[in-house]
N, C-alpha and C positions, 0 to 999 in steps of 0.2 A: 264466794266459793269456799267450802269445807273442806280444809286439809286430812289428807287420809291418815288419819290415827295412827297406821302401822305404819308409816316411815320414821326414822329416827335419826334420819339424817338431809340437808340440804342437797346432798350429791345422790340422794336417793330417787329413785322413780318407780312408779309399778312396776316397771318391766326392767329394773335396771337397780341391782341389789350392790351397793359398796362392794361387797366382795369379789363380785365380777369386774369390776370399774380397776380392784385394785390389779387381779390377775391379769386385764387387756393390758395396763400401764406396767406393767414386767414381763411381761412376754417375751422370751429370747427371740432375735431374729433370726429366720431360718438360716443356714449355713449356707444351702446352696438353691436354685430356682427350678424349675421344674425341667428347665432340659441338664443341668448337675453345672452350671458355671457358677462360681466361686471368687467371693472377693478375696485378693490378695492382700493381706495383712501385711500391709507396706506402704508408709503414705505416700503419694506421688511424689517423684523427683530423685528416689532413689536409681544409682548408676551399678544398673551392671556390668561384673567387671569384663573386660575384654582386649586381646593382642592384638598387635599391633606391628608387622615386620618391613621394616625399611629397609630396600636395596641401597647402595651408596652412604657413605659419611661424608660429606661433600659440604656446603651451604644450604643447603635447605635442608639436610637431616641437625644439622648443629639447632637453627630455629625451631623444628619441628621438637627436639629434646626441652629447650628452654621453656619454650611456653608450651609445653604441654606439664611441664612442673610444676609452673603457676597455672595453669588452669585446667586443666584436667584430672581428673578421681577415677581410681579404678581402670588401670590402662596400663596393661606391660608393654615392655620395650625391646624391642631386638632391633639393631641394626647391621646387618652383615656386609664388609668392606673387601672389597678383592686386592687392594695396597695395602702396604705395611703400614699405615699413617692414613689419619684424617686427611681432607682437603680437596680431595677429585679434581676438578680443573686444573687448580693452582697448584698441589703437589706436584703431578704428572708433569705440568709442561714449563720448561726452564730453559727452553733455548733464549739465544742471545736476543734483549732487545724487549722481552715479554712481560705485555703491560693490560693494565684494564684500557678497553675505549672507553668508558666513562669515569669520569674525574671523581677523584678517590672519597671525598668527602659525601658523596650521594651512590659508592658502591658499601654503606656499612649498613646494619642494621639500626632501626631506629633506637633498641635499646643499648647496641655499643658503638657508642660515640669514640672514635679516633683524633688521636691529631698524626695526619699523615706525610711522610715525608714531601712526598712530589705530588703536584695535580693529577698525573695519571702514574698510579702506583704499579713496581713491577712486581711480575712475582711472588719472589721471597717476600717481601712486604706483606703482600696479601694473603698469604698462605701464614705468614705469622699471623695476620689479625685473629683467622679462624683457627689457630693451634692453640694462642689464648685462650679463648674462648672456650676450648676443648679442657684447657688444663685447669681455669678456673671453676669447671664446672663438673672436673671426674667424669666427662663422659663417654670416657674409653671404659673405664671401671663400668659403669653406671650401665651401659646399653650396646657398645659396639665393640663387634668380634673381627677382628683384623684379616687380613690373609682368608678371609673366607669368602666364595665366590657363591652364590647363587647355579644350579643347573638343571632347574626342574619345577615349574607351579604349575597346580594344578586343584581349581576347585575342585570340595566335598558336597554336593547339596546337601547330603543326607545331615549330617553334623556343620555345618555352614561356617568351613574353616579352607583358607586356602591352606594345600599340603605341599614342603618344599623340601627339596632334596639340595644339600651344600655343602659342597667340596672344601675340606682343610688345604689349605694349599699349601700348609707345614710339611702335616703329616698326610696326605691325599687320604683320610679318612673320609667317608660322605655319611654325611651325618642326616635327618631328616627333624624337622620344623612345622608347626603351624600353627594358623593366626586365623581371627576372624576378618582383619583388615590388610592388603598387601599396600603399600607405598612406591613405587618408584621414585626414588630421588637420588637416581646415575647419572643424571643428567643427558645431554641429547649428543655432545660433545666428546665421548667414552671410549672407541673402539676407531684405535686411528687403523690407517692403512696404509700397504705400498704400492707406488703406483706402477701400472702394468706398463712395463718399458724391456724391451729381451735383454737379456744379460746381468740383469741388475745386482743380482747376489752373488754376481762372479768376481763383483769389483773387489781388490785386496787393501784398496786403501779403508779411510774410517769413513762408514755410511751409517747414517743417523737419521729416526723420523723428527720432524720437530716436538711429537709428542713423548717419546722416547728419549729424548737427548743424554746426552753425558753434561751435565752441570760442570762447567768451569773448563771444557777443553780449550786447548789455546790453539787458536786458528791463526794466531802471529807468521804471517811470513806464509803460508799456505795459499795454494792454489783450491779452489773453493767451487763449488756447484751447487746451486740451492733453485730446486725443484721447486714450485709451487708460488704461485702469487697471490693465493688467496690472504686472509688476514695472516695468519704466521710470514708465511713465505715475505711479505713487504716490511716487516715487524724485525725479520732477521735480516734482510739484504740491506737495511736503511741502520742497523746494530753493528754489521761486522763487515760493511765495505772498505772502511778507512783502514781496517787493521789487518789485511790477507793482501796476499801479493798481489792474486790474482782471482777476480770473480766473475763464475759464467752464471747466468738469470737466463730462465724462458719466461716469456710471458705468452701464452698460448692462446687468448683471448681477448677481446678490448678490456680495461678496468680501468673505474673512477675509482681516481684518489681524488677524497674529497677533504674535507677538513672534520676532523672526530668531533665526538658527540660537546656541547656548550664551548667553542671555542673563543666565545667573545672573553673571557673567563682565563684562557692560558697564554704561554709565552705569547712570541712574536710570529708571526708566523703560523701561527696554531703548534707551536713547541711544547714540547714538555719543561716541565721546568720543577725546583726543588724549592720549596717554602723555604721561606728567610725567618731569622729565630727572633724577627721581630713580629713578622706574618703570625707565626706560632703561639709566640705570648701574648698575641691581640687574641685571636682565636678561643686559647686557654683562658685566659678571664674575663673573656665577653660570649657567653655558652648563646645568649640571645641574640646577638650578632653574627653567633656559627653558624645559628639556624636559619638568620636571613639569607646568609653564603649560601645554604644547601637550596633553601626555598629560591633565591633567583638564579642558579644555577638549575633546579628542575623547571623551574618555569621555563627555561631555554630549551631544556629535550623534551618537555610538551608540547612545545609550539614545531616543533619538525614534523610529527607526523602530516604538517600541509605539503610540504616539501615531494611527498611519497603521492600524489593526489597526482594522477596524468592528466596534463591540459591546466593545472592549476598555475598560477601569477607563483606563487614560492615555487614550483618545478621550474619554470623557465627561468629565474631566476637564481635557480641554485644551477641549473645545467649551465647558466653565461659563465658566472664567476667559477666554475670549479676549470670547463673550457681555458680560459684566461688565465686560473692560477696553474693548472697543467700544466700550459704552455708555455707560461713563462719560469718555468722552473726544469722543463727538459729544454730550456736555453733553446726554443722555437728549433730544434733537432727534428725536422722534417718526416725521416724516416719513422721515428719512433712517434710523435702526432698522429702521422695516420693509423699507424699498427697497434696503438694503445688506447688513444681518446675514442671512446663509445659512439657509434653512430646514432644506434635505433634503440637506445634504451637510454633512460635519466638516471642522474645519481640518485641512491637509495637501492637500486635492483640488486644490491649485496649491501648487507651491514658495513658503514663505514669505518673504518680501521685508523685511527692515529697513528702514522708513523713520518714524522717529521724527519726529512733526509733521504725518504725514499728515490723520490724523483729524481733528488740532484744524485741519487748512487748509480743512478742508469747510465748518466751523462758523462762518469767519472771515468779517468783515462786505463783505471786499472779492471774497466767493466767490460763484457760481452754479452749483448743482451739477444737472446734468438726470440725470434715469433714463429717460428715455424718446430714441429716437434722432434724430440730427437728421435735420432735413427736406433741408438742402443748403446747400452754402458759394456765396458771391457773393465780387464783385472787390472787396467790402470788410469782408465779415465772414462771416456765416452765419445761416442761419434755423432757428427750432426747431422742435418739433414742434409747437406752437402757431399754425403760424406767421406769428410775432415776428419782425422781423428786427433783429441784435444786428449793430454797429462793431467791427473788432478792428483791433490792430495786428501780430501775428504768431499764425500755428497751429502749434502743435506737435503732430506724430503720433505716440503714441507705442505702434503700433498693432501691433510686433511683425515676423515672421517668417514664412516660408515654413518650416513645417515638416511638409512632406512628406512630407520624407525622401527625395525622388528628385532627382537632379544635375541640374544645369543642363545639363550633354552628353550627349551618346548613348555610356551604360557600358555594355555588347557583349561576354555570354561565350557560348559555346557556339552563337553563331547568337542567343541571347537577351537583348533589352535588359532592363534593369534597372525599364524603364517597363511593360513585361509582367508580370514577374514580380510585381511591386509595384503592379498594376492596384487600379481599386478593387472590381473581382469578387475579386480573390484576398486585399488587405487585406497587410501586413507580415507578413513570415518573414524573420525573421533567425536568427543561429548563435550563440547565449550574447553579442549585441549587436556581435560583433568580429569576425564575417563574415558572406559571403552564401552559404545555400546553391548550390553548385551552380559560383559561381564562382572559380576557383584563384587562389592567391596575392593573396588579397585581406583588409588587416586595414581595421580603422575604427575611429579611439578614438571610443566611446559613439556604435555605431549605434542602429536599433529596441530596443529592450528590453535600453535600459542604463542605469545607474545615474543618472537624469536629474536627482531629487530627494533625494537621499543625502548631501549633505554635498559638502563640500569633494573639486574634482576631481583637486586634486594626487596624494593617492596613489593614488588609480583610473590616470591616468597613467603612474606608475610601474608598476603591476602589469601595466596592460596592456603597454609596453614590454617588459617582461621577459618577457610572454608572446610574444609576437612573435621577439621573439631566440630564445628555444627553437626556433623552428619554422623560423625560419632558419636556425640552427646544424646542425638535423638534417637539412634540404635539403644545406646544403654537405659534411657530411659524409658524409651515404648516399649523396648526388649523387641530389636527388629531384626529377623537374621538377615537379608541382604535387600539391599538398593544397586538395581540393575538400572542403567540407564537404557531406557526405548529405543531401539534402531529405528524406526520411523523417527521422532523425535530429531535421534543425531544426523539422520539422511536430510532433515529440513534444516538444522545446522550449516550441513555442509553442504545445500543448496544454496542458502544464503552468503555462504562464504565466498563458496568459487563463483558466484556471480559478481562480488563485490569486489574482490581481488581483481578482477578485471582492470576496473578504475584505476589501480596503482601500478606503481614500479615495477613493483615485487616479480608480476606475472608476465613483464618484458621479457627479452630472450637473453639475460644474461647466465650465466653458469654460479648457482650459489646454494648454499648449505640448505637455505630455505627451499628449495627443489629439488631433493636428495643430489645436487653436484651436476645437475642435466639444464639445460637451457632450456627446454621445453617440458621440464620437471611438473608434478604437481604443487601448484604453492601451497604446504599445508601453514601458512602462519595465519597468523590474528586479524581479522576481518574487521578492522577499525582501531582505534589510537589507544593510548597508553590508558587513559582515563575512559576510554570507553572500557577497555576489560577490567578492568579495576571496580567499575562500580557494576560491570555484569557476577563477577565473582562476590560480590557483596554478601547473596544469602542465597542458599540453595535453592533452587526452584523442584522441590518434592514435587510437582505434578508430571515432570518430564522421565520420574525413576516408576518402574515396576519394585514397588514393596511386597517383601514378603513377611509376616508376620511369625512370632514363635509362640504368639497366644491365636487360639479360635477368633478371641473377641478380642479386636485391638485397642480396645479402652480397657482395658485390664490391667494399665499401668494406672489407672486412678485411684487403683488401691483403698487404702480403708478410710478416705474421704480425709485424710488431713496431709501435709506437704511439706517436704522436709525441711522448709526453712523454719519451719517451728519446732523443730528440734535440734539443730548443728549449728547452732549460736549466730546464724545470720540475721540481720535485721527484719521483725516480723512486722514494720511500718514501714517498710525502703520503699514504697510508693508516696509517700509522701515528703521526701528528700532526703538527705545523706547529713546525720550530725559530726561524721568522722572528720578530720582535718585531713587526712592523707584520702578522704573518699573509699574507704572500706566498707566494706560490706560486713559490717559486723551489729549486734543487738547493744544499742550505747549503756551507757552507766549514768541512769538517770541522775538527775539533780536533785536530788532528795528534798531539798530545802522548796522546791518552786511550787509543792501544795499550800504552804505558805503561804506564797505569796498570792495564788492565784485561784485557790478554791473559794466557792460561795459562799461557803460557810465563815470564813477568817471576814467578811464584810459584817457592819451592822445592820439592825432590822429597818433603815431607812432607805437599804438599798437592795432590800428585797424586795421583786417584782411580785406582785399578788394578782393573781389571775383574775380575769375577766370571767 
């Protein structure tokens, strides 16, 4: 073959001149495609930024602040508090006697480690741990606005922001808010009540809710009435029978007193009791040994949820001995056996309450216990159902909550309030407990059918926080304006649930929080054990959400083909493992010297491989 004369070059061809070759290989690429979409000049991973407004300061808004510092970018904060003070539960409630049912060492968070006074901490105690926490962390400064109430949410679709109207409760100013994301964490325990008895605000002595209380009144030498048996009401009668003259108790329904959550673990008796300052300094400098305490201590309120299983070997079993230890502590008192000890339901059908002394307060010569309800309070005591009319010097109500489940404002998505949807023709549907169908951008730590009776809420908290940031993280980064959870979806949810609820306690005919206070209540709690909702909140299941998108094309976050950890100094090899010592995510500081040692080149020529 004869080479054609007129080429002058190797990259040349008849029909393919250099100068062509060079103009194809610089060719700008077009801007945009033929219907006008456009790469986003941003590498993937970038977080837009987005709000964030939390009802309550409570315990799960304190963890929701912390690790959302360590791990969150681009995320403003509001949280808005209707008390003067952090704390929700533990602030508010400070009647005598008020304690965690779970042992204090497995109600903290896993990042603040305690040494706590007593096994089941009161209180004050626990409402300090979380004001610590508050104080070492500025995050009254930092995020939460005091005194200020929530009275109005209400999705935007157009601009894809809940819109919120909230009351100064200083100055009754109403201010207005919004957010891309709304939080509930008021917890489910918030809006106590009185209970419906005629006359009851006519009484002149001092009437008290439990949740409301006066911190530190002295009940010495008083004539005394305490309303309610549920967890408060047993929590106070078993605190302040020894020290009043005289104490009238209803108990208006059967209730197991059973023994509180990991008792093999406390006093005698399932007591409370206060660590010894030898306990403490074992504790303080064996941190791996605290953690065995914690670990076999939860290994105890894991293994209960067999217990809640109707027809199960641990039901019959917890129902003999609680029967037994009952009765031998209301000193086999005939009367009170029948009219208290449970017939047609097992222990578990209300969250079990520690209050060591209750029993024997029944029994006690300075007690009057009615089973039958009262007739109505007068300006100076109350009348029974006999009625009798009885002197007192103070009533204490300790009658409980509004658990509805529905807010105090008008919560507004779609055209739809919240008071619709959750009518009593349609009954609670909620989304795995942490949303609502239907409305976007809304989480709830332990809405309807969540983990109500389970154990300790702390690391329910945690998990749900970290489910939340996932779902944030993927709004910022895909640029997603809301995630609606599927009402079908949640209908099969809550198909699955109240059929399984069946099986247990819960849906006996007792009277408890978990059935809005009604005996034949809906049970909205958690359809399975501690450790089952724990690793179902593990990671979002996106296929159960209607997304809606703020780009056409929702790969539009792929940006201009490179990813931000090659540019924000994180390790662009952390697939290959972690050089840091503390496990950081950070690009290392190579060893300069190890080309040295380990390059082919630094070997002689007898250890070079020569090709076949």
């Amino acid at each position: 073959m004869v080479a054609n004369a007129n080429l002058k070059n190797l990259h040349e061809s008849a029909d393919n001149r250099v100068d062509a070759n060079i103009n194809i290989r610089d060719q700008p690429a077009p801007e945009t495609d033929r219907y006008g979409y456009r790469i986003r000049e941003q590498p993937m991973g970038v977080k837009r930024r987005v709000k964030v407004i939390l009802m309550g300061a409570g315990a799960s808004s304190l963890n929701f602040f912390k690790k959302a510092e360590e791990q969150m970018e681009n995320v403003d904060i509001v949280c808005y508090e209707k008390n003067q003070d952090i704390g929700g539960t533990w602030l508010e409630n400070r009647y005598p006697g008020c304690a965690c049912d779970v042992p204090s060492v497995n109600y903290q968070f896993s990042w603040k480690i305690k040494l706590w006074t007593h096994y089941y901490s009161y209180a004050p105690e626990i409402w300090q741990y979380l004001k610590t926490i508050e104080e070492e962390n500025k995050f009254i400064s930092k995020y939460i606005k005091l005194r200020h109430q929530i009275e109005r949410v209400e999705w935007d679709n157009n601009v894809g922001v809940w819109r919120m109207q909230i009351r100064n409760l200083e100055t009754n100013e109403v201010i207005e808010d919004a957010a891309e994301f709304f939080i509930n964490a008021g917890g489910v325990l918030n809006n106590w009540k009185w209970p419906n008895i005629p006359g009851l605000h006519s009484f002149k002595g001092k009437l008290m809710h439990s949740a409301n209380y006066e911190e530190g009144y002295d009940l010495s030498r008083k004539k005394v009435a305490v309303i309610g048996a549920g967890s408060s009401g047993v929590q106070i009668v078993a605190a302040i029978q020894k020290r009043v003259e005289m104490l009238y108790h209803w108990i208006r329904s059967p209730i197991w007193i059973t023994a509180g959550f990991a008792q093999i673990w406390a006093g005698k008796d399932g007591a409370n009791f206060a660590y010894s300052k030898e306990q403490l300094e074992y504790l303080e400098k064996h941190p791996k040994k605290y953690l065995e305490y914690q670990k076999q201590i939860e290994n105890e309120l894991n293994q209960r949820f067999k217990f809640i299983i109707k027809g199960s070997e641990e039901a019959a079993q917890a129902r003999e001995l609680s029967l037994k230890e009952m009765s031998r502590k209301l000193n086999n008192n005939h009367r009170l056996i029948e009219k208290v000890i449970p017939k047609n339901f097992n222990p578990g059908c209300r969250r079990p309450t520690p209050a060591p002394g209750y029993l024997e307060a029944l029994i006690a010569p300075n007690a009057v216990i009615f089973t039958d309800p009262i007739s109505s309070i007068t300006p100076t005591g109350f009348i029974d159902h006999d009625g009798k009319s009885h002197e007192v010097d103070v009533i204490i109500c300790a009658t409980g909550f509004d658990t509805s489940w529905l807010p105090r404002f008008p919560f507004i998505a779609n055209g739809q309030d919240i008071r619709d949807l959750w009518s009593d023709a349609n009954g609670l549907t909620s989304y795995l407990s942490i949303s609502i169908p239907t409305f976007p951008n809304y989480f709830s730590y332990c809405g309807p059918y969540g983990p109500l009776g389970h154990g300790s809420f702390m690391p329910l908290i945690e998990q749900w926080t970290k489910y939340m940031f996932s779902v944030i993280r993927k709004a910022q980064v895909e640029n997603i304006k809301s995630f609606r959870p599927r009402m079908d979806v949640s209908l099969q949810f809550r198909q699955h649930a109240d059929l399984f609820l069946q099986r247990t306690a819960w849906t006996s005919p007792c009277r408890s929080w978990f059935k809005q206070g009604k005996a034949d209540g809906q049970a909205a709690i958690w359809p399975g054990s501690r450790l089952h909702f724990l690793e179902m909140m593990g990671a979002p299941r996106y296929e159960d959400f209607e997304i809606e998108y703020w780009d056409a094309n929702r790969f539009a976050f792929m940006g201009n083909g490179f990813e931000m950890r090659e540019f924000d100094g994180r390790d662009i090899t952390n697939y290959l493992g972690s050089l840091d010592e503390e496990g950081r995510d950070l690009q290392p500081e190579y060893d300069k010297d190890l080309i040295n040692k380990l390059a082919g080149w630094t070997l002689d020529e007898a250890s070079i491989v020569q090709g076949r």
